[in-house]
TIFI-465034 format. One record per atom (N, C-alpha, C, O): chain; residue in one letter; atom name; residue number from 1; y, x, z. Coordinates in steps of 0.2 Angstrom, whole numbers. Layout:
# TIFI-465034
+---+---+----+-----+-------+-------+-------+
! c ! r !  a !   k !     y !     x !     z !
+---+---+----+-----+-------+-------+-------+
! A ! A ! CA ! NUM !     Y !     X !     Z !
...
+---+---+----+-----+-------+-------+-------+
This chain:
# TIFI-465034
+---+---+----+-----+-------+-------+-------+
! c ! r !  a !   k !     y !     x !     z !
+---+---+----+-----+-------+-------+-------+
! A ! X !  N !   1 !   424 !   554 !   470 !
! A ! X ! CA !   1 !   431 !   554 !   471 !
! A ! X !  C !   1 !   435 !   551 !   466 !
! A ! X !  O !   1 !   440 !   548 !   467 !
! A ! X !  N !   2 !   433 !   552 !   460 !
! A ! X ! CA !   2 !   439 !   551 !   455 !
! A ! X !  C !   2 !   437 !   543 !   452 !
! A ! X !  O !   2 !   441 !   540 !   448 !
! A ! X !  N !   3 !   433 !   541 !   454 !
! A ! X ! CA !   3 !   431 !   534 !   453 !
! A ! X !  C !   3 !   436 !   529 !   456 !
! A ! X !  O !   3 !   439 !   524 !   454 !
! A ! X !  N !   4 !   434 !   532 !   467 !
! A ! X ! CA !   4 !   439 !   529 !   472 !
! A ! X !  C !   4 !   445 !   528 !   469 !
! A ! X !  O !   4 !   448 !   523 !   471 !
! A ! X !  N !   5 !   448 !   535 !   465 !
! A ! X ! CA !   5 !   456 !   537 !   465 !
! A ! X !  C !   5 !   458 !   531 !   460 !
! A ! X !  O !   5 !   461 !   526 !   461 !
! A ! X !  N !   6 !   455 !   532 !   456 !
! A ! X ! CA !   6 !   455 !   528 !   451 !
! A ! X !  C !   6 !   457 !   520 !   452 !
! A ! X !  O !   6 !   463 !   518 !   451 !
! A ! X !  N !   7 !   450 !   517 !   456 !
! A ! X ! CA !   7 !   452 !   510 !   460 !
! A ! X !  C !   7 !   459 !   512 !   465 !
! A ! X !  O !   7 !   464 !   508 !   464 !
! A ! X !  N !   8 !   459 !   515 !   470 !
! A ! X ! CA !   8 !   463 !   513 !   475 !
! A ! X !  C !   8 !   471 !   514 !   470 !
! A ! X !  O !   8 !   475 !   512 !   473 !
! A ! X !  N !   9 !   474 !   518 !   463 !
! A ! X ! CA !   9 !   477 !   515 !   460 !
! A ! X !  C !   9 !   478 !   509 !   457 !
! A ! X !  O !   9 !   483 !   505 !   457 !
! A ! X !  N !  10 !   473 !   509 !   454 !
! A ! X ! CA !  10 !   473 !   500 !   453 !
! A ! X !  C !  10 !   476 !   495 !   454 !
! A ! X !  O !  10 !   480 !   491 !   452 !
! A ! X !  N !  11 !   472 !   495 !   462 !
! A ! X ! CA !  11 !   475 !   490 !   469 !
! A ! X !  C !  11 !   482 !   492 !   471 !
! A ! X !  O !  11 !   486 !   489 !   473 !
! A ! X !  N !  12 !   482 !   499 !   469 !
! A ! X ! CA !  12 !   490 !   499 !   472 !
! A ! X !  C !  12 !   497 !   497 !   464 !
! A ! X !  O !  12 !   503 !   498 !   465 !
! A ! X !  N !  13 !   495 !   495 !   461 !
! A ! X ! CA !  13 !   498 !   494 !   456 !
! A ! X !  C !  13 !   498 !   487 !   454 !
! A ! X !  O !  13 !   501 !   485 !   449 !
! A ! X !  N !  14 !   496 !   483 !   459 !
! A ! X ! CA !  14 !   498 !   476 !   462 !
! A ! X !  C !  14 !   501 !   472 !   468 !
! A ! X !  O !  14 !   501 !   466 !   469 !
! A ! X !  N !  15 !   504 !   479 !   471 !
! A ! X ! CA !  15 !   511 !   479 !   474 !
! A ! X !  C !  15 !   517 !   476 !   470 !
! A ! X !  O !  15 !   519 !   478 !   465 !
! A ! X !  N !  16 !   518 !   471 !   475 !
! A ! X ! CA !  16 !   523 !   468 !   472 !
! A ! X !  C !  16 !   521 !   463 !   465 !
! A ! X !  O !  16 !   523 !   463 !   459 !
! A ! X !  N !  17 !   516 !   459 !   467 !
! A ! X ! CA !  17 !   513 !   455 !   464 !
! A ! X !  C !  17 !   510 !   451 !   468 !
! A ! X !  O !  17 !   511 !   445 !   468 !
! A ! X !  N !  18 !   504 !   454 !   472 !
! A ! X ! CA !  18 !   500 !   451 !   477 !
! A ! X !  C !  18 !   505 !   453 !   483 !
! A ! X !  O !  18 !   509 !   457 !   482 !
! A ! X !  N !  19 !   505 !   449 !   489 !
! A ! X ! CA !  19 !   509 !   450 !   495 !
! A ! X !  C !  19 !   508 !   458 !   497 !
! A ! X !  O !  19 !   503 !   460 !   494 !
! A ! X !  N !  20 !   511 !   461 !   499 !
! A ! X ! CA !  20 !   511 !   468 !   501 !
! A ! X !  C !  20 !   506 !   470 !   507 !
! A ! X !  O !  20 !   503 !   475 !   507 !
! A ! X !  N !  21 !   506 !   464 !   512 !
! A ! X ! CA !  21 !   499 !   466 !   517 !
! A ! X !  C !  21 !   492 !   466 !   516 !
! A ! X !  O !  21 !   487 !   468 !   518 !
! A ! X !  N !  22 !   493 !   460 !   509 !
! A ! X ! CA !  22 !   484 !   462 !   506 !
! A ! X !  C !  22 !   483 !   467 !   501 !
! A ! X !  O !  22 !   477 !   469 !   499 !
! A ! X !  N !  23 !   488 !   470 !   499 !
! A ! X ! CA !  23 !   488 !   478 !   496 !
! A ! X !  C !  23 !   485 !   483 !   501 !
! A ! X !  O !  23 !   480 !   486 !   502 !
! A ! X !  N !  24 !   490 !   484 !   505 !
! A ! X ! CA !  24 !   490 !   488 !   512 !
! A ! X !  C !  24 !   482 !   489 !   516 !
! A ! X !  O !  24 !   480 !   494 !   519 !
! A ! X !  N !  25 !   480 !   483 !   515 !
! A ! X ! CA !  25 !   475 !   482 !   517 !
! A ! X !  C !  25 !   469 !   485 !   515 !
! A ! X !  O !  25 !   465 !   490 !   518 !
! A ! X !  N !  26 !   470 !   481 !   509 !
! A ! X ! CA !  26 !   464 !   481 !   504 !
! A ! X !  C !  26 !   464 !   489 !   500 !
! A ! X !  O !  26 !   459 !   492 !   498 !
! A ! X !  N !  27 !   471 !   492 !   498 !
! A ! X ! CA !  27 !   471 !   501 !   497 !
! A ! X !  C !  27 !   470 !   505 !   503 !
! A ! X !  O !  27 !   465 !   509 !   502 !
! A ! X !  N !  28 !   472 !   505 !   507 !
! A ! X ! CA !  28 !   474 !   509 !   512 !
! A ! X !  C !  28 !   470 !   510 !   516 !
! A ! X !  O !  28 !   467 !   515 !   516 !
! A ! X !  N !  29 !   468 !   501 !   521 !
! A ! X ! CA !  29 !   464 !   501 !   526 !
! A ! X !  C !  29 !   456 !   502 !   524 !
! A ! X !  O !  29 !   453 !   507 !   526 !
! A ! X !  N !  30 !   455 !   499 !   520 !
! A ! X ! CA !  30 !   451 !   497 !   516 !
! A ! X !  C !  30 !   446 !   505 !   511 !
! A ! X !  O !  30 !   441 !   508 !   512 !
! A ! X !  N !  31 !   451 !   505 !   504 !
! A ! X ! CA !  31 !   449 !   511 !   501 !
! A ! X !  C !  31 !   448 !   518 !   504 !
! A ! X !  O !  31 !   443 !   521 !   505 !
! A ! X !  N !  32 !   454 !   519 !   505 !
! A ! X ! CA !  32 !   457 !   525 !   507 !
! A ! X !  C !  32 !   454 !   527 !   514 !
! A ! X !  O !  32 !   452 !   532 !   515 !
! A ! X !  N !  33 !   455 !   523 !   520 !
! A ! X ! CA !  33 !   453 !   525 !   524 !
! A ! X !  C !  33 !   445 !   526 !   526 !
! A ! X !  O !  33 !   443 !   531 !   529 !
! A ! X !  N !  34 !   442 !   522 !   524 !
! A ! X ! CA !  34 !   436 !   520 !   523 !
! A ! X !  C !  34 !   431 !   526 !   518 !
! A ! X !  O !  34 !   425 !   528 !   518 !
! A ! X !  N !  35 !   436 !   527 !   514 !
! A ! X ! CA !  35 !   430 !   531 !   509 !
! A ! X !  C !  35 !   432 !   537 !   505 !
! A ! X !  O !  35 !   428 !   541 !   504 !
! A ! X !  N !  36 !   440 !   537 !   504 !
! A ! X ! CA !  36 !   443 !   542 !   502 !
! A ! X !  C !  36 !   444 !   549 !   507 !
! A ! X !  O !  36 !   443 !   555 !   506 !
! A ! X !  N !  37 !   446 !   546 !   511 !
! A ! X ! CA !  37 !   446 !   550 !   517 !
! A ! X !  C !  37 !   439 !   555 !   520 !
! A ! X !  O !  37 !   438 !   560 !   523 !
! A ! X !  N !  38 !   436 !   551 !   518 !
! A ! X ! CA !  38 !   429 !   553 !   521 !
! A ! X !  C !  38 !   427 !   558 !   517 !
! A ! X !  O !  38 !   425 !   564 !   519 !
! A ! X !  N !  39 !   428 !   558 !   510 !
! A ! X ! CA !  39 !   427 !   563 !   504 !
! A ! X !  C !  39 !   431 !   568 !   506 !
! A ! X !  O !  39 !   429 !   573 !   504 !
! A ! X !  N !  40 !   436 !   568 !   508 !
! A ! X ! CA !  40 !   445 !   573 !   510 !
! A ! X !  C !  40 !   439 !   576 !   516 !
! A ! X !  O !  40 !   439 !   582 !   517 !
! A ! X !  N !  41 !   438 !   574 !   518 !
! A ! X ! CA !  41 !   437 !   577 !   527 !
! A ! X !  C !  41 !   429 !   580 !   527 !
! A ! X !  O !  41 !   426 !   582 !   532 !
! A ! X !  N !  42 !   426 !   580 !   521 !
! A ! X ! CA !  42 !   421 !   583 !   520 !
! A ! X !  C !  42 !   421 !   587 !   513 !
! A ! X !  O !  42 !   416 !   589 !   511 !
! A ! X !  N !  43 !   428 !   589 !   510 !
! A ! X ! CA !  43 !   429 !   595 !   506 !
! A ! X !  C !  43 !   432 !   599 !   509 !
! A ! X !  O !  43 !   437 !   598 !   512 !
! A ! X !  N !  44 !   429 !   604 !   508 !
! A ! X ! CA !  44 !   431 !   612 !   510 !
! A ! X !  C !  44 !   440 !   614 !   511 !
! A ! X !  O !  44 !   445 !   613 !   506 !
! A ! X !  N !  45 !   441 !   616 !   515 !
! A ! X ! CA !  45 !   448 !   617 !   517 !
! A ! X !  C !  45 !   449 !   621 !   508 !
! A ! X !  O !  45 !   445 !   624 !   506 !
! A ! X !  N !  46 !   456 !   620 !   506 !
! A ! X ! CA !  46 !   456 !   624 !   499 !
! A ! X !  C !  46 !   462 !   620 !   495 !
! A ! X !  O !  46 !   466 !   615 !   496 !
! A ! X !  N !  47 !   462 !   624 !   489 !
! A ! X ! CA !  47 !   466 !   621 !   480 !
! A ! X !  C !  47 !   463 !   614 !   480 !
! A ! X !  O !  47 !   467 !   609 !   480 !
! A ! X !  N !  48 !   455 !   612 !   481 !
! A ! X ! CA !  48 !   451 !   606 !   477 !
! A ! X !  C !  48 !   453 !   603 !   481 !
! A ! X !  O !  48 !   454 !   597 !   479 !
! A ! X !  N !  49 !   455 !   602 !   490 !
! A ! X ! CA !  49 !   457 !   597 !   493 !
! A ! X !  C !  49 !   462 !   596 !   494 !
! A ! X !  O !  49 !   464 !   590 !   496 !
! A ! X !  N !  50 !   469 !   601 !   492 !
! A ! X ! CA !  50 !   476 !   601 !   492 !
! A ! X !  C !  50 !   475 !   596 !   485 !
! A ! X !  O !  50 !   479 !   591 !   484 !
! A ! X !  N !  51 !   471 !   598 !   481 !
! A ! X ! CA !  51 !   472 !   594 !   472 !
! A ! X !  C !  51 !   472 !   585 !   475 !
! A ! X !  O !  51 !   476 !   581 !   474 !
! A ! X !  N !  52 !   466 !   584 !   479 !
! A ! X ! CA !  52 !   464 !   577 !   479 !
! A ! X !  C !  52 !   470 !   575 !   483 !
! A ! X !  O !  52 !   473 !   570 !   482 !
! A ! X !  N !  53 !   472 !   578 !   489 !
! A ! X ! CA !  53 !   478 !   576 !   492 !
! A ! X !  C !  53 !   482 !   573 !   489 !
! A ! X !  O !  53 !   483 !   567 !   490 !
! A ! X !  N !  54 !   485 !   578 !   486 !
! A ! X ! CA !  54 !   492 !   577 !   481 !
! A ! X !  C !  54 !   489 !   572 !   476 !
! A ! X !  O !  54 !   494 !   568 !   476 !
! A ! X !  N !  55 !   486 !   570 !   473 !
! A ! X ! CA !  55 !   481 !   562 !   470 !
! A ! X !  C !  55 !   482 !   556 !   473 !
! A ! X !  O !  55 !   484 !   551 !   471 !
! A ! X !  N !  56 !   481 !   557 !   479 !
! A ! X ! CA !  56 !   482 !   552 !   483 !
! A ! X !  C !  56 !   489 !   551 !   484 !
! A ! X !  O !  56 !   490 !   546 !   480 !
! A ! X !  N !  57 !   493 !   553 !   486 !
! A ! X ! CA !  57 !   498 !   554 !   488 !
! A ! X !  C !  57 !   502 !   551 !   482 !
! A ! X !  O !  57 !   507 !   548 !   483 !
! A ! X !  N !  58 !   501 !   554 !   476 !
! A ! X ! CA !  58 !   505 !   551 !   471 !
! A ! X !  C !  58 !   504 !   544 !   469 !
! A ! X !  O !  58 !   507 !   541 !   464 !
! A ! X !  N !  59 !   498 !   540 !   473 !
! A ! X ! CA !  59 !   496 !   534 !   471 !
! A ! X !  C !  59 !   499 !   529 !   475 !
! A ! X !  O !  59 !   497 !   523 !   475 !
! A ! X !  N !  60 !   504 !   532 !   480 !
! A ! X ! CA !  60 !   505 !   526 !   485 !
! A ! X !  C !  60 !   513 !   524 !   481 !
! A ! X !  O !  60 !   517 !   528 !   478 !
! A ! X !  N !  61 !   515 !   517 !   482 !
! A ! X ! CA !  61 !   520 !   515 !   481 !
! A ! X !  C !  61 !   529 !   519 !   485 !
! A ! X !  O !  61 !   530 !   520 !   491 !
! A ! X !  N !  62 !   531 !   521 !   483 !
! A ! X ! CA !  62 !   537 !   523 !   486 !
! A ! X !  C !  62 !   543 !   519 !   489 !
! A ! X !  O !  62 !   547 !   521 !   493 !
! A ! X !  N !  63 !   542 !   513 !   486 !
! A ! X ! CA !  63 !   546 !   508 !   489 !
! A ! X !  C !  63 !   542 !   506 !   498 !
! A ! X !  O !  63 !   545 !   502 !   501 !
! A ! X !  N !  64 !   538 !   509 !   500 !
! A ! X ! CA !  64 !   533 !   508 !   506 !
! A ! X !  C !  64 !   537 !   513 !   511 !
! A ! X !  O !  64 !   537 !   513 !   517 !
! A ! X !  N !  65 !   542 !   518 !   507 !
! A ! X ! CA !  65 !   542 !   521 !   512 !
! A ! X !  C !  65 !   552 !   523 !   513 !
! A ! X !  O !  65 !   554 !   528 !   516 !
! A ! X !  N !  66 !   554 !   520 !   511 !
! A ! X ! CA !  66 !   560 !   518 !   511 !
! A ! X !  C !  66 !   564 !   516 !   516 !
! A ! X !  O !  66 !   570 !   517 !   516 !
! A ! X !  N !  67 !   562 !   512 !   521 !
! A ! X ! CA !  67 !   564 !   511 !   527 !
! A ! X !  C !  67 !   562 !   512 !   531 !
! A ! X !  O !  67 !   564 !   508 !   536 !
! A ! X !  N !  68 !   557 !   520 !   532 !
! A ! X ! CA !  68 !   554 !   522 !   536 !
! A ! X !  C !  68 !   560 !   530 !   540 !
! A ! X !  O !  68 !   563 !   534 !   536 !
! A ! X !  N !  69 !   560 !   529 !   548 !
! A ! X ! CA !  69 !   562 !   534 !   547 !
! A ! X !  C !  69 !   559 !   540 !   546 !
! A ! X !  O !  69 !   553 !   540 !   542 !
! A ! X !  N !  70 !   562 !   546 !   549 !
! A ! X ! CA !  70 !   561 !   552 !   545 !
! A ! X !  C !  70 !   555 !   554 !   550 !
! A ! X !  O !  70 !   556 !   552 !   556 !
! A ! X !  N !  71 !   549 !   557 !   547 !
! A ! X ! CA !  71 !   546 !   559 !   553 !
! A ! X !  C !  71 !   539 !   556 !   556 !
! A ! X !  O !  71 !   535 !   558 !   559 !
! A ! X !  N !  72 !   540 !   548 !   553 !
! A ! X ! CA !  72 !   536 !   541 !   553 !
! A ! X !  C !  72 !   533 !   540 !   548 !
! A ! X !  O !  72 !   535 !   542 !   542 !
! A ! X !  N !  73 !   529 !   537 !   549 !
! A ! X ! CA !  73 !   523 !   533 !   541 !
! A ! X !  C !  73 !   520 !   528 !   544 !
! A ! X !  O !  73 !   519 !   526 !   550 !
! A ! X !  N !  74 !   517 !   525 !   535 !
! A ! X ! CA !  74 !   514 !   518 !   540 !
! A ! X !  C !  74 !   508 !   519 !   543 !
! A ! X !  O !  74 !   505 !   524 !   541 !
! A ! X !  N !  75 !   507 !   516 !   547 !
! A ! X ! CA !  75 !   501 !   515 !   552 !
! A ! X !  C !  75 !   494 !   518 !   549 !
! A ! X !  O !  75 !   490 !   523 !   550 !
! A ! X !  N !  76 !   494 !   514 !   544 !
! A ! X ! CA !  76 !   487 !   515 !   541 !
! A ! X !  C !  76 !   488 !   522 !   535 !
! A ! X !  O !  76 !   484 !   522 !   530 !
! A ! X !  N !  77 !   492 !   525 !   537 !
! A ! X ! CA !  77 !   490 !   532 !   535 !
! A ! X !  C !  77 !   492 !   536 !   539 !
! A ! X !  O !  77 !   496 !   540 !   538 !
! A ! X !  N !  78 !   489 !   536 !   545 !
! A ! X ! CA !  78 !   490 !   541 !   552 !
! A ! X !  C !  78 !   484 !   547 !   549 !
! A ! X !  O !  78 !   484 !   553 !   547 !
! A ! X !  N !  79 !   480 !   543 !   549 !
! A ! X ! CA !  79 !   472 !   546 !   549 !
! A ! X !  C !  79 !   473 !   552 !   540 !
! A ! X !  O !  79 !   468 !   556 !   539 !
! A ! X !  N !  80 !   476 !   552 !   538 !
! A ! X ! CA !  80 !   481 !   554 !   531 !
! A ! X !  C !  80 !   483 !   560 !   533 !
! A ! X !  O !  80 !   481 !   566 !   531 !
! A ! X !  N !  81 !   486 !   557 !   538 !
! A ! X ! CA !  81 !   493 !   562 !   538 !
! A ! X !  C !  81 !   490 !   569 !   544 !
! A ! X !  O !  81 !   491 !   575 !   543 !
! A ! X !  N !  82 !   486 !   565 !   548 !
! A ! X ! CA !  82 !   484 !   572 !   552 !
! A ! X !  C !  82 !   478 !   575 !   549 !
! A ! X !  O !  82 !   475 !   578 !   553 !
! A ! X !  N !  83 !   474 !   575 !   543 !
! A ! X ! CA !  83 !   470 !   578 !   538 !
! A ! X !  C !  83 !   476 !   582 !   535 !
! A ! X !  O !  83 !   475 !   587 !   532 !
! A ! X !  N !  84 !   483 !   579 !   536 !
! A ! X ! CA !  84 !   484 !   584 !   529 !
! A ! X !  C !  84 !   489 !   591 !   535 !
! A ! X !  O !  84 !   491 !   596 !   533 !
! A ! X !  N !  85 !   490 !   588 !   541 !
! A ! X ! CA !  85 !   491 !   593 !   546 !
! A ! X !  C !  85 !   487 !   599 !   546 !
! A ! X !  O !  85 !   488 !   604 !   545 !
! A ! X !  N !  86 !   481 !   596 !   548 !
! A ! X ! CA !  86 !   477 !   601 !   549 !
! A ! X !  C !  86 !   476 !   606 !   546 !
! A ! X !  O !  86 !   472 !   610 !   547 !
+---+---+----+-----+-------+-------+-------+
């Protein structure tokens, strides 16, 4: 996991450098959905998986969610958002 977090920082740290839909892509669709999540959804409900949450969460761009309404997110953090429902 901290390898992933690591990289999927990285990639998101060239937002706003490379086009925004091959970030999106390539962190999100890609990283996070693909492999971080997988790790999230097979840690013990708990402190260790509220920790890696909030890691994630602190790695996405904030400018992404500025013209979002309230209530809404992007697409490719659905699968995010209802792990962190549950």
């Amino acid at each position: 996991f901290p390898s992933l977090l690591q990289l999927l920082s990285n990639v998101l740290l060239w937002d706003g450098i490379v086009r925004e839909d091959t970030v999106r892509d390539l962190g999100l669709s890609k990283l996070l959905n693909r492999y971080l999540l997988l790790n999230l959804l097979n840690t013990p409900p708990g402190p260790d998986n509220t920790e890696k949450c909030n890691k994630v969460v602190a790695c996405l761009p904030e400018r992404w969610f500025q013209d979002l309404k309230s209530g809404s997110t992007l697409p490719e953090l659905l699968n995010l958002c209802q792990h962190l429902l549950q």
